[in-house]
C-alpha positions in Angstrom: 12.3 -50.7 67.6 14.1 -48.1 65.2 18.1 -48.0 66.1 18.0 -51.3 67.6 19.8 -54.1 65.3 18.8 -57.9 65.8 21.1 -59.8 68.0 22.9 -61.4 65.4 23.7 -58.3 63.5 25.5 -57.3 66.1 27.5 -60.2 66.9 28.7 -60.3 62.7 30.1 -56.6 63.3 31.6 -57.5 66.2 33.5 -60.4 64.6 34.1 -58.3 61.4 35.7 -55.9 63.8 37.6 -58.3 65.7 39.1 -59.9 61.9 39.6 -56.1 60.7 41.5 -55.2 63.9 43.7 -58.6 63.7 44.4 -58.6 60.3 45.4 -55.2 60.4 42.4 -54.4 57.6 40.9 -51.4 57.0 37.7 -51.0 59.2 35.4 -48.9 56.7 36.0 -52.1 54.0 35.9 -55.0 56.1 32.6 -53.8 58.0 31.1 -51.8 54.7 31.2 -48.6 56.3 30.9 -45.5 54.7 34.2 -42.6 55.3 32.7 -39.1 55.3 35.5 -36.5 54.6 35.0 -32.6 55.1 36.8 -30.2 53.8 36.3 -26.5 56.1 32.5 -26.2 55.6 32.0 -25.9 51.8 33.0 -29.4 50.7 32.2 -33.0 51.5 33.3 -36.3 50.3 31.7 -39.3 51.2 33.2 -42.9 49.8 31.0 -46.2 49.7 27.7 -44.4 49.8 24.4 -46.8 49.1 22.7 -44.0 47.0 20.9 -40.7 46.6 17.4 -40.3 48.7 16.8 -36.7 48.7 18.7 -33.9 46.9 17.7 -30.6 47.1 20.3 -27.0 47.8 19.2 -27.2 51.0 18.8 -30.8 52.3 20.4 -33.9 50.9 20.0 -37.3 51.8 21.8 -40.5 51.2 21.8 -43.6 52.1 25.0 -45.3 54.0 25.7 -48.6 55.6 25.2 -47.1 59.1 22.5 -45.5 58.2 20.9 -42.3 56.3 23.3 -39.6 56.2 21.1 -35.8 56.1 23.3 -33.0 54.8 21.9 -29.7 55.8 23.3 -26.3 54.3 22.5 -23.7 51.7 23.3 -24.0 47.5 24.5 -27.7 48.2 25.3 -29.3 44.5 26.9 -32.7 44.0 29.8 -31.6 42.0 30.5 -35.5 40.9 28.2 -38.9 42.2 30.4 -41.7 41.3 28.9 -45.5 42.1 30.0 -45.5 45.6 31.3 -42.1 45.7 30.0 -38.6 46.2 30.9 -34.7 46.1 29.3 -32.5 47.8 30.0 -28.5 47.9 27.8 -25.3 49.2 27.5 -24.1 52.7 27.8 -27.0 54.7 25.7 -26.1 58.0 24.7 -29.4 59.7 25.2 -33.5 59.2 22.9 -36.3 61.0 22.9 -39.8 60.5 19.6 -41.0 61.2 19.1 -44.7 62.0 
């Protein structure tokens, strides 16, 4: 079933969230989430990405831990792709992450 994780994937965020909250880590590190930063509409920075899927000025796709992240707009460039981070700047119109 698309969106649904096994049982035991589950349980190991739970726990990694439990350890992150106790030990007073960061979340996004501890759990290997991606943080998505934007800037107005015209810029977008996204840290601990798992690569590039799509790219095109008006759709770009990338891969994250929870998922793909779509990036919807008009003359979106990457401005710098780093090896887990990303720049992003046009006219941002719409983000999705798809599961």
């Amino acid at each position: 079933m698309p969106g649904v994780l096994p049982v035991e994937k589950k349980k190991g965020k739970r726990i990694e969230g439990y350890l992150a909250d106790f030990f007073e880590l960061p979340r996004d590190i501890v759990m290997d989430l991606s943080r998505l930063t934007l800037i107005g509409d015209g810029q977008l920075h996204l840290e601990n990405h798992k690569g590039i899927v799509e790219y095109g000025s008006g759709r770009i796709k990338v891969k994250t831990g929870s998922g793909l992240l779509i990036i919807r707009g008009e003359g979106l460039v990457i401005r710098n792709l780093y090896a887990a981070e990303l720049y992003v700047e046009g006219d941002i119109q719409t983000l999705e992450i798809a599961k």
